[in-house]
TIBA-127619 format. One record per residue (C-alpha): residue in three letters; residue number from 1; x, y, z. Coordinates in nm, 4 decimals. Example, Ala and Ser with C-alpha at 12.3 -4.5 7.8 and 13.67 -1.06 7.14 Angstrom:
<lummis>
LUMMI pavex marba       c1       c2       c3
LUMMI   ALA     1   1.2300  -0.4500   0.7800
LUMMI   SER     2   1.3670  -0.1060   0.7140
</lummis>
This chain:
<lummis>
LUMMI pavex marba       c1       c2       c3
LUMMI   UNK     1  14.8806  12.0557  11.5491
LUMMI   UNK     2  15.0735  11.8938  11.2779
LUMMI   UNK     3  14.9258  11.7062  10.9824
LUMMI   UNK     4  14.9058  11.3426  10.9441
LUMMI   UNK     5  15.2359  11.1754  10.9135
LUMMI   UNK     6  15.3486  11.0443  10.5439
LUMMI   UNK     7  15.5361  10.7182  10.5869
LUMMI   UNK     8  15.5749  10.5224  10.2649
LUMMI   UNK     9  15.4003  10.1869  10.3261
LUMMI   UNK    10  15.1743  10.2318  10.6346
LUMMI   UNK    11  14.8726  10.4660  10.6529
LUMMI   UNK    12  14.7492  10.6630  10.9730
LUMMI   UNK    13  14.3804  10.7378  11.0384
LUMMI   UNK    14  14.3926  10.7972  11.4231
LUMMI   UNK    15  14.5641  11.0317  11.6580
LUMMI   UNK    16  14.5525  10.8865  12.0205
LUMMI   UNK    17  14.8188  11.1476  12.1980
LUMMI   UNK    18  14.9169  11.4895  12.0587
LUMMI   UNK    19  15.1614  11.6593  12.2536
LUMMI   UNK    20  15.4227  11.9280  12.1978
LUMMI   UNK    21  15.7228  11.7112  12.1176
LUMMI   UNK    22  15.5454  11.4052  12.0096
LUMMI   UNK    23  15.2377  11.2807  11.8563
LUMMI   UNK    24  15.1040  10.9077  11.8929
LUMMI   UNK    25  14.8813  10.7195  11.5896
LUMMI   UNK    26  14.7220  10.3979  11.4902
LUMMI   UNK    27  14.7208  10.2732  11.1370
LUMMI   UNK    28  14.7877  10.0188  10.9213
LUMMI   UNK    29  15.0654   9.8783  10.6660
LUMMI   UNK    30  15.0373   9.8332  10.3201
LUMMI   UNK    31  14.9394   9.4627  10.4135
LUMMI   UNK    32  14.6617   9.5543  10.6281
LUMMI   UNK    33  14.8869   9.5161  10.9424
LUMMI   UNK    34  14.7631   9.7235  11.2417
LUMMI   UNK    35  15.0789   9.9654  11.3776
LUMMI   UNK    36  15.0841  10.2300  11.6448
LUMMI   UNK    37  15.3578  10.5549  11.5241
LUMMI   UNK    38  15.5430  10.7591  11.7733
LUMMI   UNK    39  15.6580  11.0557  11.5340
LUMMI   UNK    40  15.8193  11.3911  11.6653
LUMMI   UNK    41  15.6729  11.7220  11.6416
LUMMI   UNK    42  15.8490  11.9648  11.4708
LUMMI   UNK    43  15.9827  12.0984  11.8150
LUMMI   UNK    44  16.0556  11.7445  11.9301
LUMMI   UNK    45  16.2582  11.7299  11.6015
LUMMI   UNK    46  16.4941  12.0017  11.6894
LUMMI   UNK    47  16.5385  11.8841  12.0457
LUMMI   UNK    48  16.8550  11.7124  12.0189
LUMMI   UNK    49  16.8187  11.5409  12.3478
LUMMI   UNK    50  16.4307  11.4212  12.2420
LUMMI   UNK    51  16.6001  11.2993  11.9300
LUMMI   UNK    52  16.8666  11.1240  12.0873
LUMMI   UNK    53  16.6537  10.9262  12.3085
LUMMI   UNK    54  16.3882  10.7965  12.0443
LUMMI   UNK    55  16.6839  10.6455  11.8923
LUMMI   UNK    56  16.8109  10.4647  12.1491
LUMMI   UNK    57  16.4661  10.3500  12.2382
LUMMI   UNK    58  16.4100  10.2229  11.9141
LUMMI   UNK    59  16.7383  10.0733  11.8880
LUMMI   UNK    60  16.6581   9.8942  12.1788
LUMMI   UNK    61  16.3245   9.7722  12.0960
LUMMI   UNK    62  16.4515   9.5945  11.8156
LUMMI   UNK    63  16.7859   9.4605  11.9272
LUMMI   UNK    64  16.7339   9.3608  12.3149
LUMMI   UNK    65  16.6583   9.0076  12.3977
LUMMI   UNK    66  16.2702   8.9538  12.4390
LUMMI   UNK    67  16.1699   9.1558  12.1828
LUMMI   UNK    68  16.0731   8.9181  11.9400
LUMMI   UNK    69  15.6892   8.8532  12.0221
LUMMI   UNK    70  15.6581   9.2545  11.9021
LUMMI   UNK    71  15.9352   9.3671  11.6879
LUMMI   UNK    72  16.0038   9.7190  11.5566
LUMMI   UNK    73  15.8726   9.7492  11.2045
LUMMI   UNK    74  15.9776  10.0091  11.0756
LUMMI   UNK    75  16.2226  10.3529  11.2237
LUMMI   UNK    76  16.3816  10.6737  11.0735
LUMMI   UNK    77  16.5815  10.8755  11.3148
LUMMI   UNK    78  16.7131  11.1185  11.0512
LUMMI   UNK    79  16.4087  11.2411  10.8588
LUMMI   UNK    80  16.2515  11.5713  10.9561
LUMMI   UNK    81  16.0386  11.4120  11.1525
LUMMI   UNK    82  16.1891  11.1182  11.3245
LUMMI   UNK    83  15.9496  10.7892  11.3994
LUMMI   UNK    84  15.9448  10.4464  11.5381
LUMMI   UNK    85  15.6671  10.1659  11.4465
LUMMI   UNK    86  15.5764   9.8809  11.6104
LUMMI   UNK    87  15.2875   9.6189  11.5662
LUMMI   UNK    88  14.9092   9.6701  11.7269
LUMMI   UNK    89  14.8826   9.3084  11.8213
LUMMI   UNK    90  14.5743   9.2561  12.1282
LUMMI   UNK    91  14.7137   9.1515  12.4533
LUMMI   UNK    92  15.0193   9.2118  12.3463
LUMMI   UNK    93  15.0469   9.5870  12.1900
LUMMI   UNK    94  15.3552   9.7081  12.0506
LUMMI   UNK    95  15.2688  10.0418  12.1675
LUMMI   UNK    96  15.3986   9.9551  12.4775
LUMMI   UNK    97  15.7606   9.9800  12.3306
LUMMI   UNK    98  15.6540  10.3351  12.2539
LUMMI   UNK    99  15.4722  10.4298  12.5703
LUMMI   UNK   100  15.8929  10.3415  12.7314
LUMMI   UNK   101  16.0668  10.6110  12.5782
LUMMI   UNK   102  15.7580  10.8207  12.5583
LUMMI   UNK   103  15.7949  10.8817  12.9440
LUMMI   UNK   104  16.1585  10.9554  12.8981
LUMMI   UNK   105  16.0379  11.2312  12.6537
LUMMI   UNK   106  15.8097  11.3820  12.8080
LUMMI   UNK   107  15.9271  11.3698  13.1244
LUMMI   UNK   108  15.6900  11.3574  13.4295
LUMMI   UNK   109  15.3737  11.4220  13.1984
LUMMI   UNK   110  15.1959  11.1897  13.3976
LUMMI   UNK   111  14.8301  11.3321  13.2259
LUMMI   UNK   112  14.9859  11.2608  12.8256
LUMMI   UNK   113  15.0964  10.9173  12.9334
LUMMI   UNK   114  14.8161  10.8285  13.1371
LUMMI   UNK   115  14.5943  10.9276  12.7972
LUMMI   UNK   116  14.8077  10.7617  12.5684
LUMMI   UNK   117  14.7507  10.4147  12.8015
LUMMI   UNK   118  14.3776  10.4561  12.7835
LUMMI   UNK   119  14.3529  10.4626  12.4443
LUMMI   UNK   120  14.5763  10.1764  12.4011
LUMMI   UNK   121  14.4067  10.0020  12.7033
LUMMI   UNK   122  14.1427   9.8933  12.4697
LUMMI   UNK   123  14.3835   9.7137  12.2445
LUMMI   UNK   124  14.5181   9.4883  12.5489
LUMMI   UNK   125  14.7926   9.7392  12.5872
LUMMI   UNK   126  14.9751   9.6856  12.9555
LUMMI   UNK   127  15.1327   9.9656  13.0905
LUMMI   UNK   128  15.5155   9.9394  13.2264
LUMMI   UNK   129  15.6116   9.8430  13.5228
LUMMI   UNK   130  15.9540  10.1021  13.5799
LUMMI   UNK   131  16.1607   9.8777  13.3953
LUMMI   UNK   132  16.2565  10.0777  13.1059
LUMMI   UNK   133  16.5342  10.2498  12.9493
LUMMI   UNK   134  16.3975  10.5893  13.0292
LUMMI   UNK   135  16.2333  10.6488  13.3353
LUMMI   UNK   136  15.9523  10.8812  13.3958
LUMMI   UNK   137  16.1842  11.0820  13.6651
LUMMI   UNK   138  16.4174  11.1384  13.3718
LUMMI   UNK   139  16.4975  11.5071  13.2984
LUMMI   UNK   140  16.2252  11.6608  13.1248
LUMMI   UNK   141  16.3437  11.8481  12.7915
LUMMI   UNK   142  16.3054  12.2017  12.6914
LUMMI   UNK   143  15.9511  12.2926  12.5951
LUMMI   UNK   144  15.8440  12.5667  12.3293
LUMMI   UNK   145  15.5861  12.7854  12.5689
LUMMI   UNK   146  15.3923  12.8578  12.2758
LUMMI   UNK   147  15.2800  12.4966  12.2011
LUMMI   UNK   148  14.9857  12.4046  12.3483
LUMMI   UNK   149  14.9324  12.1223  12.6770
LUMMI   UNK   150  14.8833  11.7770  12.5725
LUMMI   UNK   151  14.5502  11.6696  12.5256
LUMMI   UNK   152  14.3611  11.3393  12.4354
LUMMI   UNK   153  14.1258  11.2438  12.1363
LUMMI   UNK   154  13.8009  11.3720  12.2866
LUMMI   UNK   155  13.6169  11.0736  12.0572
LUMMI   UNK   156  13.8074  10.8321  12.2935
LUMMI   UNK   157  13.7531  10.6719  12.6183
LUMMI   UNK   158  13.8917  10.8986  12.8845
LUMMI   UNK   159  14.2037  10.8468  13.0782
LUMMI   UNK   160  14.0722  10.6974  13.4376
LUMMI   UNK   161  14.2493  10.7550  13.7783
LUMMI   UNK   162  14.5344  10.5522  13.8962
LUMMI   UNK   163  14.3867  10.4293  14.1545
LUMMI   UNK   164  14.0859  10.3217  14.0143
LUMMI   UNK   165  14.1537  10.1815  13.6734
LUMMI   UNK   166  14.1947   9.7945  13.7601
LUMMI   UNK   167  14.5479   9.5932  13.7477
LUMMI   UNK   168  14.6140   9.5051  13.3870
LUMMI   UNK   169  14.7758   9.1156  13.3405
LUMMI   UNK   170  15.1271   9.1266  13.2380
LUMMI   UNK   171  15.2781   9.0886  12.8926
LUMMI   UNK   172  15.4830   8.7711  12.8150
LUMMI   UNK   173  15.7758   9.0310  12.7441
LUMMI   UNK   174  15.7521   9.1623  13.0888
LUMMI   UNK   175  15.7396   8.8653  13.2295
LUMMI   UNK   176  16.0634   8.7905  13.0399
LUMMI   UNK   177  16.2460   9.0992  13.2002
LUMMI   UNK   178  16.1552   9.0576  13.5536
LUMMI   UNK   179  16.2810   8.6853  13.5454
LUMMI   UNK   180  16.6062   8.7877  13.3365
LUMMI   UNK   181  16.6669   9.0631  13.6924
LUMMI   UNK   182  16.5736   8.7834  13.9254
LUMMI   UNK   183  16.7999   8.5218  13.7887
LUMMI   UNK   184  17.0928   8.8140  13.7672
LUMMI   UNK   185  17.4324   8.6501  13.7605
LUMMI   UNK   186  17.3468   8.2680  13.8526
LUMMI   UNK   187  17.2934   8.2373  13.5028
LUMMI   UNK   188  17.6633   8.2394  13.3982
LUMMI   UNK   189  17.7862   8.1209  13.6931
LUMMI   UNK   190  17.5354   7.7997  13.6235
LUMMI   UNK   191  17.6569   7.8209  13.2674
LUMMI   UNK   192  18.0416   7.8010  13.3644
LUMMI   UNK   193  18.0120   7.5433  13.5992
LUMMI   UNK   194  17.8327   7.3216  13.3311
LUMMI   UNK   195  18.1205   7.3565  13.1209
LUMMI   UNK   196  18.3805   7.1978  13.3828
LUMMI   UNK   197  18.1019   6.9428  13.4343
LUMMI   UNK   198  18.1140   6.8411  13.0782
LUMMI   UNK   199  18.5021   6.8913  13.0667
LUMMI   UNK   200  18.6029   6.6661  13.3637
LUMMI   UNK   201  18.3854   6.3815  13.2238
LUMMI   UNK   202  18.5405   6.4077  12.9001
LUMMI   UNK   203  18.8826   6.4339  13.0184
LUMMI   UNK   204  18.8501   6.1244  13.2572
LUMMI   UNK   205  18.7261   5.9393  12.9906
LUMMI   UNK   206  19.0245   5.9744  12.7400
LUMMI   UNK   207  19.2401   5.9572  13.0155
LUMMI   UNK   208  19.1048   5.5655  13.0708
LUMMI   UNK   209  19.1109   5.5302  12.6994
LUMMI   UNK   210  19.4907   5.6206  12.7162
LUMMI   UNK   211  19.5727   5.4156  12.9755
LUMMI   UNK   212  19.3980   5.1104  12.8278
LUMMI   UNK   213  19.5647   5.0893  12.5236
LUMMI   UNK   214  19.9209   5.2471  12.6118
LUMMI   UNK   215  20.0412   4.8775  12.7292
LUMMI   UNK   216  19.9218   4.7089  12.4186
LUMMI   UNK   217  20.2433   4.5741  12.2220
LUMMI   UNK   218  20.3527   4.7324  11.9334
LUMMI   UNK   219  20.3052   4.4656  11.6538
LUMMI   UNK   220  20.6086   4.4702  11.4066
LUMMI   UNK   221  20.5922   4.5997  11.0828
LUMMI   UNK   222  20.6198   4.4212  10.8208
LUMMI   UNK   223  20.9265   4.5206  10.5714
LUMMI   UNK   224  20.8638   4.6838  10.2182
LUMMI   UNK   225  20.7965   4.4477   9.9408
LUMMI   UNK   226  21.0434   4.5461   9.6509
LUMMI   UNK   227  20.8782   4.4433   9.3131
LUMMI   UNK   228  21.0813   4.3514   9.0427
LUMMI   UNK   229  21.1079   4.5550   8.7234
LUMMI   UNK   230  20.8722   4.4929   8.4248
LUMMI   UNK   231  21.0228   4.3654   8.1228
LUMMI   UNK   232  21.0754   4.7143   7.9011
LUMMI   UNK   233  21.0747   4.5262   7.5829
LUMMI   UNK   234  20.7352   4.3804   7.6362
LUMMI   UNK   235  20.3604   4.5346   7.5584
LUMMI   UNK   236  20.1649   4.3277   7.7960
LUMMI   UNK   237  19.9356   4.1677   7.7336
LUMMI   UNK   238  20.1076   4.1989   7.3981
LUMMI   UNK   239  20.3697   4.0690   7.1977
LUMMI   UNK   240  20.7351   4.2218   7.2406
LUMMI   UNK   241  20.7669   4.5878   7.1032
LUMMI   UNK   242  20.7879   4.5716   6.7484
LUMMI   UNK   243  21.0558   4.8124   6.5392
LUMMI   UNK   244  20.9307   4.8908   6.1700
LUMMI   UNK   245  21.1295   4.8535   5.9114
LUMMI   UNK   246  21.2314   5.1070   5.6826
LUMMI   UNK   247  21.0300   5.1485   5.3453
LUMMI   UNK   248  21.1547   5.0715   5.0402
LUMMI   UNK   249  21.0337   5.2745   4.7536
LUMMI   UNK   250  20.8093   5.1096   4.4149
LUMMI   UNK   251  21.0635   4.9665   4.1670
LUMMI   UNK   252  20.8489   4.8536   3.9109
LUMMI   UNK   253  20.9126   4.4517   4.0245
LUMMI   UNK   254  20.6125   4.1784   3.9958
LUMMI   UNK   255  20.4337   4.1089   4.2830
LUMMI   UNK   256  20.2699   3.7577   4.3622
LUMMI   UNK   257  19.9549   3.8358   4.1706
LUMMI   UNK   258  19.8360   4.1009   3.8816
LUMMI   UNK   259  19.9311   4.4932   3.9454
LUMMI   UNK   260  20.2151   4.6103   4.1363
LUMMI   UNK   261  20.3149   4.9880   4.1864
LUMMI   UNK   262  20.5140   5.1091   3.9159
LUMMI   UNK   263  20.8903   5.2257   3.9457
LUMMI   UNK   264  20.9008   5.6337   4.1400
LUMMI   UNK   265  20.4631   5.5895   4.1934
LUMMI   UNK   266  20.3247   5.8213   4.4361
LUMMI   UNK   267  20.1952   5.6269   4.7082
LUMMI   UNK   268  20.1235   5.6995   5.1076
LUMMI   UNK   269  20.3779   5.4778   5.3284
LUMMI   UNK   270  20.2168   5.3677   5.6439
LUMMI   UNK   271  20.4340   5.3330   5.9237
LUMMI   UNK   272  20.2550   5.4024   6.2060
LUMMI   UNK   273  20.0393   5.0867   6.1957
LUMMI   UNK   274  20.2494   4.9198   6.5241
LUMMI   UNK   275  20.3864   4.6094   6.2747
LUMMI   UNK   276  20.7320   4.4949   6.1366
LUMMI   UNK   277  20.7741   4.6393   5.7523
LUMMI   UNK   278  20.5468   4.9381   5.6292
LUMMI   UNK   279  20.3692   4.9176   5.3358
LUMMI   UNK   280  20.1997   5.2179   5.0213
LUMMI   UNK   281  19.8563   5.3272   4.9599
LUMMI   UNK   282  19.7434   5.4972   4.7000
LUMMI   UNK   283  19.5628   5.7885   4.8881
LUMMI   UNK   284  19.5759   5.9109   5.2513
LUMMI   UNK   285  19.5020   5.6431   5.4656
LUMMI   UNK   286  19.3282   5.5629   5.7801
LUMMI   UNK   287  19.4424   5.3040   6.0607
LUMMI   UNK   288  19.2597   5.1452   6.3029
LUMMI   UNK   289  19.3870   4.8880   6.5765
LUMMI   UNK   290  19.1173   4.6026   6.6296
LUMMI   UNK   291  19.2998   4.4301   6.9053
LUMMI   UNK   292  19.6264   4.2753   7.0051
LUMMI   UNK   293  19.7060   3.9564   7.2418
LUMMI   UNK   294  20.0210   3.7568   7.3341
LUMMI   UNK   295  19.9515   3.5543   6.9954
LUMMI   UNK   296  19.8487   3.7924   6.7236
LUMMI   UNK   297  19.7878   4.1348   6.6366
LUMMI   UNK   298  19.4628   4.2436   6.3953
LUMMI   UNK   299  19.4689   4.6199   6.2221
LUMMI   UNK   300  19.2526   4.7881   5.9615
LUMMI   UNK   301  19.3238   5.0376   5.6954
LUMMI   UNK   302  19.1142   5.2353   5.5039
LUMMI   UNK   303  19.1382   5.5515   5.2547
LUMMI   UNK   304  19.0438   5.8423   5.5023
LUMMI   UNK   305  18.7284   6.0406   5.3776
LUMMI   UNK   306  18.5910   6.4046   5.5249
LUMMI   UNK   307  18.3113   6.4305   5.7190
LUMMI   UNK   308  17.9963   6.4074   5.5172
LUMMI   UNK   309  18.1806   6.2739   5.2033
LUMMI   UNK   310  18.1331   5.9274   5.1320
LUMMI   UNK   311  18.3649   5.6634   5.2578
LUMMI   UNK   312  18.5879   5.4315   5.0550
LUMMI   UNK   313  18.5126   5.1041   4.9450
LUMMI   UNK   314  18.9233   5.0093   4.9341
LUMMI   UNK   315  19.0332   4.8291   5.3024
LUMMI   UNK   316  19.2991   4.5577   5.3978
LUMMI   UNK   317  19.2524   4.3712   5.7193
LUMMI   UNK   318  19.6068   4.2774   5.8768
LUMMI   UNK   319  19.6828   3.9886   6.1302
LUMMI   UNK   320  20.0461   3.9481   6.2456
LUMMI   UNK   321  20.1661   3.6454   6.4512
LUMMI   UNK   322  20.4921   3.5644   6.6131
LUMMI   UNK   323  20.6896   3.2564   6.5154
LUMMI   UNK   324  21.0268   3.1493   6.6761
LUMMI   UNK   325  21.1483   3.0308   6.3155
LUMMI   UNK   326  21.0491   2.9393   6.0101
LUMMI   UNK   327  20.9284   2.5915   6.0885
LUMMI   UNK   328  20.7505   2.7264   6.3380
LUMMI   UNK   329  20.5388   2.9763   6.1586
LUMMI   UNK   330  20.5031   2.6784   5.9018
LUMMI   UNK   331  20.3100   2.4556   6.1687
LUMMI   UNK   332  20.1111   2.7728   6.2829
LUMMI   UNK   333  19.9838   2.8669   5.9373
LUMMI   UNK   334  19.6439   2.6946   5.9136
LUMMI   UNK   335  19.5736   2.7675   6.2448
LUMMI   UNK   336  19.6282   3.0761   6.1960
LUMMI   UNK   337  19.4978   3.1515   5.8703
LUMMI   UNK   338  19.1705   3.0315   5.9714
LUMMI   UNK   339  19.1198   3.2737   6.2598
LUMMI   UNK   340  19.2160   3.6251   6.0741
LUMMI   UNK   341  19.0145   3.4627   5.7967
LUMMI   UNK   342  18.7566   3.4147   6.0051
LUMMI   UNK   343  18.7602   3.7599   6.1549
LUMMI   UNK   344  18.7866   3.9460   5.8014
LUMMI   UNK   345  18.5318   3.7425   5.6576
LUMMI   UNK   346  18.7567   3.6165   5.3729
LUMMI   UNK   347  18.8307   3.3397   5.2140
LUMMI   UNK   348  19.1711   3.1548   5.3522
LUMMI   UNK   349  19.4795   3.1587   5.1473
LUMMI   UNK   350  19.5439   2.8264   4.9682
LUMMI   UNK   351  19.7152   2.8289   4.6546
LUMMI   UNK   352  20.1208   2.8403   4.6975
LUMMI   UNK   353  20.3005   3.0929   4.5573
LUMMI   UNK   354  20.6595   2.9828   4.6959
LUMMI   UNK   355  20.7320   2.7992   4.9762
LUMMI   UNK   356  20.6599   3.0623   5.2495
LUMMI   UNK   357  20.3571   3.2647   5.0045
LUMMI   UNK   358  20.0010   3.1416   4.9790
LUMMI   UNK   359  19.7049   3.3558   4.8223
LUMMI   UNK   360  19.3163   3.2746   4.7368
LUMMI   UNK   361  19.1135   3.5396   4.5168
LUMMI   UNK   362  18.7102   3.5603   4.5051
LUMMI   UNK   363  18.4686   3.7339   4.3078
LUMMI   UNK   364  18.1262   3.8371   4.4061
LUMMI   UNK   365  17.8807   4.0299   4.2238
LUMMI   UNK   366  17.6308   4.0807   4.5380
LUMMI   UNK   367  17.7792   4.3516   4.7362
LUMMI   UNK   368  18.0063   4.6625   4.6268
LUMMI   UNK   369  18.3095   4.4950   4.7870
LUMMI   UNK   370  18.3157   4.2659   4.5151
LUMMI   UNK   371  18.6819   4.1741   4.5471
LUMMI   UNK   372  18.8678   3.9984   4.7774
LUMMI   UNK   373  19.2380   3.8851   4.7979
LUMMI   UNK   374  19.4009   3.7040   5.0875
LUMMI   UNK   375  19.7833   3.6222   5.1061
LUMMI   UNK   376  19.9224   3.4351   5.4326
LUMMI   UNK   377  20.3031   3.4714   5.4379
LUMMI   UNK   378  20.6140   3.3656   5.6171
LUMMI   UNK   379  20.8667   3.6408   5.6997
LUMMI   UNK   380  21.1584   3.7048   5.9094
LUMMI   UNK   381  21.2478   4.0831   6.0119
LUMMI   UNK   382  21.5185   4.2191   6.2493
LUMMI   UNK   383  21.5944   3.8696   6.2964
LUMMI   UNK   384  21.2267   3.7548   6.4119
LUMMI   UNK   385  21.0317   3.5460   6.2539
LUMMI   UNK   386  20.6316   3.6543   6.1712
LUMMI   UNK   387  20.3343   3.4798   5.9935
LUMMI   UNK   388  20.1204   3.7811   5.8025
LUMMI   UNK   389  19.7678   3.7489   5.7020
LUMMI   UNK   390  19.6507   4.0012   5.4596
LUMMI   UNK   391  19.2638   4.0526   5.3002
LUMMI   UNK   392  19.2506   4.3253   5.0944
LUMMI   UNK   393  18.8792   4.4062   4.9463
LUMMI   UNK   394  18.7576   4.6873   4.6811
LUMMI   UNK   395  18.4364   4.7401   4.4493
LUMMI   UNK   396  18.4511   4.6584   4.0957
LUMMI   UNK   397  18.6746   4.8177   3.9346
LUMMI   UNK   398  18.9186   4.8250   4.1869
LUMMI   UNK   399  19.0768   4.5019   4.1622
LUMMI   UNK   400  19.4639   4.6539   4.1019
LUMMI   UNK   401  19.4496   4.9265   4.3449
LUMMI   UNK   402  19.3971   4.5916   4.5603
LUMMI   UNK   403  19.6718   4.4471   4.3781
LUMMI   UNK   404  19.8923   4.6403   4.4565
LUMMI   UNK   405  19.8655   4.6589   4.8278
LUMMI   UNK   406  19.8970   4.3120   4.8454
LUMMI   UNK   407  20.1392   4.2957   4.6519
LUMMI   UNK   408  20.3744   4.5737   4.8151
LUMMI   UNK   409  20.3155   4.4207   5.1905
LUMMI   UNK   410  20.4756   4.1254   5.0196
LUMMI   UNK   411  20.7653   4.2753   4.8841
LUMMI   UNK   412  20.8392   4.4386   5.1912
LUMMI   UNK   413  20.8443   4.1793   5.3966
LUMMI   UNK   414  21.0711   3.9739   5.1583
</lummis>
């Protein structure tokens, strides 16, 4: 007799059929899920043909159609000793998957079947009716003389007599097979005519679809709008695209007010601030656009700083307008000064210089920035004609480096 099988995962404490190619227990899984084993004997094992058919028994329990109310848990056709598990469930028993092929392997062994069903009997088990993949007039494989006859636990009910053990209900699965042989081929022939069905309906529908709308007219349509070109000179909502001038280098000249750069000074030229002239700074610098409309444009400069050193207290606020000539830019002026004034927070230019140069100074002693000097002046550049507002602020102590920017927008843009 051989020793209780070793399946990882699932533990067997009952043999319910021992026979000389195949042995039948009841266990559990790890879980606590109750199974039922068919495992080979050794000389079931080296039957090729016993072999053969618990795999295709077990192949079948688990991939026909209907099997899903008792699946195949677990199966190893290549081990020493091959075995199939399915689930104990009552009224339902898996074993009955097992009982199919067991009959093909043991051929007409109508006493080791008819044990195996008692014993199972008591877990709702329902014998099978004949329609299985190995029936019990299959040919019987080779048998080793030497092993002994098949023979039920004695500590179990014993098997009963055909004819008198009572007619067991039938399984839901069985059930399943007999209709799937009744029905035969109507199925797909039900199943193909369902698909014309559908198909002729949906064909005679677009066909009516067609037909409606095919003798609609064809409205015209309508011809390509061609837009015209965008002015290329223009920045909308801008003023027109603005050329700066070159820069002319410090020659030591006055300016309108106190310090101008000396003759050859080292200053940086801006010239990428978007207006007419450029203009120096005395260390890098840092522009900023605040805004442009069809009327005036507003920058800001300031000495650029790196990040987490302190920033400068030197800045100029620019505000360009457009004139058509000198007159004009004359009529504009208070306007105008008073909104870049405004938006600087600087006093307006009043005192003349010339006739096209005004500038106002202020001193404060309340914040850092504690000087401020405006100059609004007329200009014409590449034959244009501009109004430029300039407040240029610095702490104390700073008062000619802000000087001297003012001082150098002015004499570039005279």
């Amino acid at each position: 007799m051989n020793s209780t099988p070793q399946i990882p995962g699932y533990q067997f404490d009952r043999q319910l059929l021992t026979h000389p190619l195949a042995e039948l227990w009841r266990g559990h899984s790890f879980t606590g899920m109750e199974v039922v084993a068919l495992v080979l004997s050794d000389a079931g094992s080296r039957d090729a043909v016993v072999r053969d058919r618990l795999v295709k028994a077990g192949r079948g329990a688990a991939l026909q159609p209907g099997q899903e109310e008792t699946p195949l848990w677990a199966a190893n056709f290549s081990s020493d000793r091959p075995y199939a598990i399915t689930q104990l469930v009552p009224g339902q028993s898996g074993a009955e998957r097992l009982i199919d092929p067991l009959d093909g392997i043991i051929g007409n062994d109508a006493e080791a079947l008819q044990a195996v069903r008692s014993q199972l009997s008591q877990y709702g088990a329902v014998p099978p009716t004949g329609d299985t993949q190995f029936p019990s007039y299959a040919d019987q494989p080779q048998v080793d003389p030497n092993q002994p006859e098949p023979q039920a636990d004695p500590s179990r009910p014993q098997p009963q007599s055909t004819a008198a053990q009572p007619q067991q209900p039938q399984s839901k699965v069985e059930i399943a097979r007999q209709y799937r042989h009744k029905i035969g081929g109507w199925i797909y022939l039900v199943s193909v005519l369902g698909v014309l069905i559908t198909f002729s309906i949906t064909y005679s529908i677009g066909s009516a679809i067609g037909s409606a709308v095919k003798d609609e007219p064809v409205e015209a349509v309508p011809a390509a709008v061609t837009p015209s070109p965008l002015p290329s000179p223009a920045l909308l909502p801008g003023v027109e695209r603005i050329t700066t001038a070159q820069y002319k280098e410090p020659a030591g000249s006055p300016g309108v007010v106190g310090a101008a750069y000396a003759a050859g000074a080292d200053v940086q030229p801006i010239l990428n601030a978007g207006l007419p002239f450029p203009f120096g700074w005395p260390r890098p610098p840092e522009v900023s656009s605040l805004g442009e409309s069809s009327s005036a444009i507003y920058r800001r400069v300031v000495t650029r700083t790196d990040p987490g050193q302190p920033k400068g207290t030197l800045e100029a606020g620019i505000a360009l307008h457009p004139c058509q000539d000198l007159a004009d830019c004359l009529a504009d002026r208070d306007a105008f000064d008073k909104a870049w004034s405004t938006a600087f927070k600087a006093p307006a230019p009043t005192t003349a210089k010339d006739a096209q140069t005004w500038i106002a100074e202020q001193k404060t002693e309340q914040k850092a920035q504690s000087y401020t000097l405006t100059m609004s002046h007329a200009f014409q550049s590449a034959g244009r004609w501009w109004l430029v507002g300039v407040a240029g602020t610095g702490a104390t102590g700073e008062e000619e480096e802000v000087q001297r920017v003012v001082n150098d927008i002015w004499r570039q843009t005279s």
